[in-house]
C-alpha positions as CSV (number, residue, x, y, z in Angstrom):
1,X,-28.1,66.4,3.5
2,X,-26.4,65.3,6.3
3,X,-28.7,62.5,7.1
4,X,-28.4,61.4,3.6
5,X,-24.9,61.3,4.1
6,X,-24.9,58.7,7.3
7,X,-27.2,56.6,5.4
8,X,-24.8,56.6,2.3
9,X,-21.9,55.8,4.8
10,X,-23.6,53.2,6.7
11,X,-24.3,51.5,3.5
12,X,-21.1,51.2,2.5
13,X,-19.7,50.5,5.9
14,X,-22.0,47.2,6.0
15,X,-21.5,46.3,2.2
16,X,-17.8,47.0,2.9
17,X,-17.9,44.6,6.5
18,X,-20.3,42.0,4.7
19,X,-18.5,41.3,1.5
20,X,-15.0,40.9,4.0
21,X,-17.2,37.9,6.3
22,X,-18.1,36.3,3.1
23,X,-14.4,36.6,1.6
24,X,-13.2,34.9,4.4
25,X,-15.7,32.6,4.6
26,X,-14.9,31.2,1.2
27,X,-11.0,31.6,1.2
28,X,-10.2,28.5,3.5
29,X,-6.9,26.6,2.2
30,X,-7.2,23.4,1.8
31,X,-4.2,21.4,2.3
32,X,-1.7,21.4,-0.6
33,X,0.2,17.7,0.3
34,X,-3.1,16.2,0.8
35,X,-2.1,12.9,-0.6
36,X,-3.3,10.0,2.0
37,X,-0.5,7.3,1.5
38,X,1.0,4.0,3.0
39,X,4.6,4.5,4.0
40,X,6.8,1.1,3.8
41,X,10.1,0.7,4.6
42,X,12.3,-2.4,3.7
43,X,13.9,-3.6,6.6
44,X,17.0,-6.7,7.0
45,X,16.2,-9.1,9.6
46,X,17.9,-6.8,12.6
47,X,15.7,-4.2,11.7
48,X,17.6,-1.8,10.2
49,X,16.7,-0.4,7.0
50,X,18.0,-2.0,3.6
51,X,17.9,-0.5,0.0
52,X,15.9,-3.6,-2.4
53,X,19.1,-5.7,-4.1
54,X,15.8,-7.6,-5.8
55,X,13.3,-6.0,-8.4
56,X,9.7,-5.3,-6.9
57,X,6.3,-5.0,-8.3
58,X,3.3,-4.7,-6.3
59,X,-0.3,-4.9,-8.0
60,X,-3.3,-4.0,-6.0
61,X,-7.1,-5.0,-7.1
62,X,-9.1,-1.8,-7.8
63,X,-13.3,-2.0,-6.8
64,X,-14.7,-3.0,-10.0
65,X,-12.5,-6.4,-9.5
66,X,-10.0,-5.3,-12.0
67,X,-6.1,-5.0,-10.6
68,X,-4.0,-2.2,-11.2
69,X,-0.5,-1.5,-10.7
70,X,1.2,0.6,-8.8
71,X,4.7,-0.2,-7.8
72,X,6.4,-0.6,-11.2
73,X,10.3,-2.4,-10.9
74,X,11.6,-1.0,-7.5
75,X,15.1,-1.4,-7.0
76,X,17.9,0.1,-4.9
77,X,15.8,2.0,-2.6
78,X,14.6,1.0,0.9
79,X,11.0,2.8,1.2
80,X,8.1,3.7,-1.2
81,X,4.8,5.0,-0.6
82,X,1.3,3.2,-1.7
83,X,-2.0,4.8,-2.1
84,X,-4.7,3.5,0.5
85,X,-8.3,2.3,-0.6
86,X,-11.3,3.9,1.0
87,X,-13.7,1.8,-0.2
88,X,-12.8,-1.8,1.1
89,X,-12.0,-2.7,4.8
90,X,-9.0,-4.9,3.6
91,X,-6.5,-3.9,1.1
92,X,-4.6,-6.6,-0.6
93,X,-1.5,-6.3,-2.1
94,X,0.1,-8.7,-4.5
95,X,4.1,-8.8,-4.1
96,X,6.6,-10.0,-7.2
97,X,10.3,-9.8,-6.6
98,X,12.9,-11.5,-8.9
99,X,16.4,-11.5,-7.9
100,X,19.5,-11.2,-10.2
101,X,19.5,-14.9,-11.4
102,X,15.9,-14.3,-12.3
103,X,13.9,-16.4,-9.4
104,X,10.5,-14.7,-9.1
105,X,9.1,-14.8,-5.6
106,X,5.3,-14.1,-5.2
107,X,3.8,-12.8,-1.9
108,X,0.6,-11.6,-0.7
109,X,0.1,-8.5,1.6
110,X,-3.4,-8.0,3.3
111,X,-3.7,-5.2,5.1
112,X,-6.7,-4.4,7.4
113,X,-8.1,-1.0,8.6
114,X,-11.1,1.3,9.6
115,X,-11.8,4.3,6.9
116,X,-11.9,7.8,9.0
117,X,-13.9,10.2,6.9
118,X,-12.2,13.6,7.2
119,X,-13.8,17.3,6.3
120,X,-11.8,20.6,6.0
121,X,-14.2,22.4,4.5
122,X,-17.3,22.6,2.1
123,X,-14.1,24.1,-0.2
124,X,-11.9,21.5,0.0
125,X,-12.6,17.7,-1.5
126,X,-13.2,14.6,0.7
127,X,-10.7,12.5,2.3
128,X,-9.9,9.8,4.3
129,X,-7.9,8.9,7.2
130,X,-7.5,5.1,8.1
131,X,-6.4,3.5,10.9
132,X,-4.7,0.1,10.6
133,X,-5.8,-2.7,12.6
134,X,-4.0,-6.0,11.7
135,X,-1.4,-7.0,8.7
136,X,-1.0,-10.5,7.3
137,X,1.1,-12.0,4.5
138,X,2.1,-15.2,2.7
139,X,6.0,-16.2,3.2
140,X,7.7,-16.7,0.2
141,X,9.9,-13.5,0.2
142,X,8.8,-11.9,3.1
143,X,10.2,-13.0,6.5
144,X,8.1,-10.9,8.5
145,X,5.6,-7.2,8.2
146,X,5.0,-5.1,11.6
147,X,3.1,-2.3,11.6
148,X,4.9,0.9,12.9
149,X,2.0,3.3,12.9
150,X,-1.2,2.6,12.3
151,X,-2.9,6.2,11.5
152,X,-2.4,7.2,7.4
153,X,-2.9,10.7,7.4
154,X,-1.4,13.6,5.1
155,X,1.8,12.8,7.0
156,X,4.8,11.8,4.1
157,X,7.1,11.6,6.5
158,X,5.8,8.9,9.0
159,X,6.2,5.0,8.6
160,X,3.4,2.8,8.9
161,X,4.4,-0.8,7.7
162,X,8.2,-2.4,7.7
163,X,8.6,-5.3,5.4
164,X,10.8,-7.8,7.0
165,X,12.7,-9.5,3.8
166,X,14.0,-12.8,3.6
167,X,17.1,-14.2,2.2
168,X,19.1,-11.7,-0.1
169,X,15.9,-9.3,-1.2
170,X,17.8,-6.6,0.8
171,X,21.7,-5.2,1.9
């Protein structure tokens, strides 16, 4: 009886310590803010930051060639946040801004990097970290564009990119 009462014990003791290791195996948290986004800041030509007196729309081109949009008639702030491609080494970014006399002024943004593939866990879904190498644009609106910090990560509160404006896009 006693024996029978070890084993009994000793079975529940390992069923008990087993079903904890694979619990915790399974019960990693994945990031909640795992949103991998450019950071932009609009920037007057001392470098200070300026809230947009101008209207802004910013189209992007999506990999089956098509474009999409994703900054819809910003105005009156002086940073937004753009989604990053992980499947192209260049992202290009196509800039309209029309002033209060209704001028439209057409830039275009390309914006180089290296993909970082990044793993949490088998629980939690892919991402991507990117590093970004070089930054060129056209000059019809924007004076200048210098990157600030180059590694995207889950970080909302870092700035990568300044857009230098020129003329009266920004106060």
């Amino acid at each position: 009886m006693k024996r029978q009462f070890v084993r009994v014990f000793l079975f529940l003791l390992i069923t008990h310590h087993l079903s904890l290791i694979t619990s915790s195996c399974s019960s990693i948290s994945c990031p909640v803010d795992n949103i991998v986004a450019t950071n932009y800041v609009i920037c007057d030509a001392d470098g200070n930051e300026a809230s947009i007196v101008d209207t802004l729309w910013i189209w992007s081109e999506r990999s089956d060639g098509s474009d999409t949009l994703l900054l819809n008639g910003l105005t009156g702030q002086s940073s937004f946040s753009l989604p990053i491609s992980y499947s192209h080494p260049e992202d290009v970014l196509v800039l309209l801004k029309a002033d209060i006399a209704g001028y439209y002024t057409l830039d275009t943004l390309w914006l180089k990097k290296d993909d970082i593939p990044h793993f949490e866990s088998v629980d939690c879904p892919a991402h991507f970290f990117h590093r970004l190498t070089a930054v060129r644009h056209t000059s019809g609106g924007i004076d200048s564009v210098k990157i600030v910090n180059s590694f995207v990560d889950y970080d909302q509160n870092k700035t990568h990119l300044n857009i230098y404006l020129s003329g009266l896009g920004a106060q």
